[in-house]
C-alpha positions as a Markdown table, in Angstrom:
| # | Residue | x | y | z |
|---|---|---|---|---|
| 1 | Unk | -25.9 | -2.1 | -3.1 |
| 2 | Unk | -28.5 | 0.4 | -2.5 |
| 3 | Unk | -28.5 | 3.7 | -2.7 |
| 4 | Unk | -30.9 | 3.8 | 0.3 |
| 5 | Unk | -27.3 | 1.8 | 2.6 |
| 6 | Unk | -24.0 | 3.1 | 2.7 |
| 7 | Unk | -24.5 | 6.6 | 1.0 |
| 8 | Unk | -21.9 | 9.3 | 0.9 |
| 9 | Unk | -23.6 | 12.5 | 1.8 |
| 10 | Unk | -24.1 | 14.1 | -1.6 |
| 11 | Unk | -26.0 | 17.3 | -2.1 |
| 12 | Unk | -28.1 | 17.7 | -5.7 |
| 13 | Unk | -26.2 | 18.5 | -8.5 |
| 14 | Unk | -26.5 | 22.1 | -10.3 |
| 15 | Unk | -29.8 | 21.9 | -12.4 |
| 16 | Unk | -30.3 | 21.1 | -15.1 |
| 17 | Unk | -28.1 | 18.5 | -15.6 |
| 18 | Unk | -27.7 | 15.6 | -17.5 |
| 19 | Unk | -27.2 | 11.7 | -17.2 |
| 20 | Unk | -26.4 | 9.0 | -19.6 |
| 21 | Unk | -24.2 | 6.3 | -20.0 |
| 22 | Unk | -21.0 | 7.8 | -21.8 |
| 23 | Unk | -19.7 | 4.5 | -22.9 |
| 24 | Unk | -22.7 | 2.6 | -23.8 |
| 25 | Unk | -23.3 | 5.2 | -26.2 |
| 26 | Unk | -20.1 | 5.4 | -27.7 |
| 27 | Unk | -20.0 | 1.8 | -28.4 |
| 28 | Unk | -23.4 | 1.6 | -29.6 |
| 29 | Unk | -23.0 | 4.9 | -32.2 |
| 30 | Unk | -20.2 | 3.5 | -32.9 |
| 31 | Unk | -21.4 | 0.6 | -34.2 |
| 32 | Unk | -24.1 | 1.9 | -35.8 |
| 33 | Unk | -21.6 | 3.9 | -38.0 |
| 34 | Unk | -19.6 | 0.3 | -38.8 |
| 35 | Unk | -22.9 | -1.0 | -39.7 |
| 36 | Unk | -24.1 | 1.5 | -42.5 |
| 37 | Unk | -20.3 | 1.7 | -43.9 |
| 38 | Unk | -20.2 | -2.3 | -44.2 |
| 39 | Unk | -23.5 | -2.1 | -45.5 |
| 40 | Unk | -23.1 | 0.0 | -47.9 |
| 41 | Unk | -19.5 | -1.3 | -48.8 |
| 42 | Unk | -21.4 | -4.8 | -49.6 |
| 43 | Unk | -24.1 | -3.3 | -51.1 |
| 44 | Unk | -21.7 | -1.1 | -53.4 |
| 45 | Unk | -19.1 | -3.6 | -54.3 |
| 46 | Unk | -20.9 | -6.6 | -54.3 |
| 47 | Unk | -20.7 | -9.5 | -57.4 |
| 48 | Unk | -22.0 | -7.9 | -60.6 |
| 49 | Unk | -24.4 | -10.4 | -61.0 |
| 50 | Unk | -26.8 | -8.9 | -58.4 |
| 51 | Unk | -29.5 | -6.8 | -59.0 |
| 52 | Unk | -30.6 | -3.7 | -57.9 |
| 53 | Unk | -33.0 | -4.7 | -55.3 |
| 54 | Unk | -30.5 | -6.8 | -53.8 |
| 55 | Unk | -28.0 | -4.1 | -53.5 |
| 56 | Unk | -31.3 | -2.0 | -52.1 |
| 57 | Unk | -31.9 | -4.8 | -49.9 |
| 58 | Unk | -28.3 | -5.5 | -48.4 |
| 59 | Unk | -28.1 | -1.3 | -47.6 |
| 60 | Unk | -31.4 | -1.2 | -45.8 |
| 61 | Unk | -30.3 | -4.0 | -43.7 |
| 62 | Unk | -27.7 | -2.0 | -42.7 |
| 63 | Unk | -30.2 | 0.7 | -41.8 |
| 64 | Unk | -32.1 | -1.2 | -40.1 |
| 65 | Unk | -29.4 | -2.4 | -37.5 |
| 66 | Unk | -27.9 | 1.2 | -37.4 |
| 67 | Unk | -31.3 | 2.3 | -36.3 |
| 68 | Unk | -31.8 | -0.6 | -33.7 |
| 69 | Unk | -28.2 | 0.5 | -32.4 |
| 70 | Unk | -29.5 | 4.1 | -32.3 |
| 71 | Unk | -32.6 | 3.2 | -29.7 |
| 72 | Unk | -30.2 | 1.3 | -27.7 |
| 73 | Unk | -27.9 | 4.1 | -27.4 |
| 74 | Unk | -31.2 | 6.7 | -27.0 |
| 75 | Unk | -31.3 | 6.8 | -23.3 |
| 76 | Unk | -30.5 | 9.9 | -21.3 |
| 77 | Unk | -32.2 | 11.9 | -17.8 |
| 78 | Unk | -32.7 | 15.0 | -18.1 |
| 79 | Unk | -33.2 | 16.6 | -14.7 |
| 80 | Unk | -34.1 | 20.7 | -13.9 |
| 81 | Unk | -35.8 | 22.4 | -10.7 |
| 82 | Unk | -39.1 | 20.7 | -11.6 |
| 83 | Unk | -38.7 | 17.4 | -12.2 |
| 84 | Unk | -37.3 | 14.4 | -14.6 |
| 85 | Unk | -37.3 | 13.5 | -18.1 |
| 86 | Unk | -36.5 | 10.0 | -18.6 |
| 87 | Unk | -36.0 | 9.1 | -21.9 |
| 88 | Unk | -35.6 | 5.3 | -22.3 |
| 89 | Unk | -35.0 | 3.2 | -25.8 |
| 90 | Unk | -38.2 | 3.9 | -27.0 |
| 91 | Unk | -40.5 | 5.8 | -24.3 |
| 92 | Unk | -39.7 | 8.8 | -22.6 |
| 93 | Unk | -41.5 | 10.0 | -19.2 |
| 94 | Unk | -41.9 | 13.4 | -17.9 |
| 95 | Unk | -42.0 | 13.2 | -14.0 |
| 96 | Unk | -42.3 | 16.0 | -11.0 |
| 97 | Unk | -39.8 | 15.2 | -8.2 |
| 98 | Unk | -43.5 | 15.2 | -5.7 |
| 99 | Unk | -44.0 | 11.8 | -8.3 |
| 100 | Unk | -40.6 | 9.7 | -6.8 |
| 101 | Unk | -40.7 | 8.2 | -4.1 |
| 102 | Unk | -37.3 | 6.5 | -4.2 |
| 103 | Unk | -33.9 | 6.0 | -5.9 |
| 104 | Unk | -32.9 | 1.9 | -6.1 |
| 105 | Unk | -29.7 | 1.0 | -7.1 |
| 106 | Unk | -29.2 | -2.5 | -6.0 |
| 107 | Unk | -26.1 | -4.7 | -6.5 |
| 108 | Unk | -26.6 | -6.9 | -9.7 |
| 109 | Unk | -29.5 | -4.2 | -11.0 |
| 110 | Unk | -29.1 | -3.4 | -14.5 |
| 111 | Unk | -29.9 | 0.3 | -14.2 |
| 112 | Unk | -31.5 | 2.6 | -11.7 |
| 113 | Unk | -35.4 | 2.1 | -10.4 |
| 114 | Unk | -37.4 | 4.5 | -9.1 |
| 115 | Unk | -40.0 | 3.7 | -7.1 |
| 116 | Unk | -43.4 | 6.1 | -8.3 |
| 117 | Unk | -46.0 | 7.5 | -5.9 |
| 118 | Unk | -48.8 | 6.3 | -7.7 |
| 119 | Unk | -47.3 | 2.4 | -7.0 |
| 120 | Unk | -46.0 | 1.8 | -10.5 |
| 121 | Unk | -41.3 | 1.9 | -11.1 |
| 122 | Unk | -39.9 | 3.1 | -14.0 |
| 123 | Unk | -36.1 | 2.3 | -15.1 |
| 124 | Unk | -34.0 | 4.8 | -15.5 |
| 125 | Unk | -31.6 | 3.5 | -18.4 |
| 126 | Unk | -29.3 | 6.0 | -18.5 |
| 127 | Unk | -27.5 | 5.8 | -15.2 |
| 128 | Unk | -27.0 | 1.6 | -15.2 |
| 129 | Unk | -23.2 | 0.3 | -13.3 |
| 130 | Unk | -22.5 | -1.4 | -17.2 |
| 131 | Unk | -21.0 | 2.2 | -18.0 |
| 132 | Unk | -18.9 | 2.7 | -14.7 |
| 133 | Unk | -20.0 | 1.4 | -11.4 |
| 134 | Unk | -18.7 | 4.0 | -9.5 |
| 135 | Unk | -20.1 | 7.1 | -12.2 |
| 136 | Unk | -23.8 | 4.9 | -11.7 |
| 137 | Unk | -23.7 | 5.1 | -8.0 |
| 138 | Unk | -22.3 | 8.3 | -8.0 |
| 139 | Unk | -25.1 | 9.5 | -10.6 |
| 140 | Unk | -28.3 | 7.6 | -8.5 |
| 141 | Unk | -27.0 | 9.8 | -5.3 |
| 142 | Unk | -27.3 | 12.4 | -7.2 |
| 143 | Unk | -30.8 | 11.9 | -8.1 |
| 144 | Unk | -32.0 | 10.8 | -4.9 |
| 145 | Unk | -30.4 | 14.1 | -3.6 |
| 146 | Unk | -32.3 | 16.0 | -5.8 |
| 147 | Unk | -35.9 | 14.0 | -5.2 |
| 148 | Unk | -35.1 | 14.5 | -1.5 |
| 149 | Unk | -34.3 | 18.3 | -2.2 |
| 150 | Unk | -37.3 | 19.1 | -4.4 |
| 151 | Unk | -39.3 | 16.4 | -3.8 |
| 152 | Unk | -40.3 | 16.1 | -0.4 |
| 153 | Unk | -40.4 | 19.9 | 0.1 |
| 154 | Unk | -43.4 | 20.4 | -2.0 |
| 155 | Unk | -45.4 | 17.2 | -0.1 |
């Protein structure tokens, strides 16, 4: 679905505000956490016949994927009365609302699109239906609210 069809009247949310995908971050955090403790736990109580730099080795592997796990659970817009901040797992954008020219959320879409005045998209990662359908759709309503609100006034 699109949030251009079949949208409930919703007026912008008070800015600033917030998006990000509550569970996705959860699960990825939480794993993360697993990660280093298992990690470390090998690492710590491995055979006694390993040496140092393996017990080095094994713990930095488990850095390694706790800090993967991190960036995936990095993404988050951040939205106030003059624009966007989309931060995505390894990029983040600052955009005016003048800047979007639409909010796509279409059925099977991984996250939210928005369509840029200068031709180009950008994802927006943090409000994506994996998380909650309903919370996504609700969410990209909200920002196509606000880029009609404070986007096409200043035009």
């Amino acid at each position: 679905m699109s949030v251009e069809h079949r949208r409930t009247v919703i007026g912008p949310p008070t800015l600033p505000t917030i998006w990000k995908p509550v569970l996705t971050r959860v699960v990825f955090l939480g794993f993360a956490l697993v990660s280093v403790v298992f990690f470390s736990g090998m690492a710590a109580l491995g055979p006694g016949d390993w040496q140092l730099h393996d017990r080095v080795g094994i713990g930095l592997c488990g850095l390694l994927c706790a800090l993967v796990l991190v960036l995936l659970a990095r993404p988050v817009a951040r939205a106030d009365r003059d624009g966007v901040t989309v931060v995505n797992f390894v990029r983040s954008r600052r955009l005016e609302w003048a800047e979007i020219l639409g909010v796509n959320l279409r059925q099977g879409d991984p996250w939210v699109v928005l369509d840029l005045a200068d031709g180009g998209t950008i994802a927006v990662v943090a409000i994506q239906p994996g998380s909650g359908r309903r919370q996504a759709i609700r969410a990209a309503r909200e920002l196509r609210a606000c880029v009609d609100a404070y986007g096409t006034a200043r035009r």
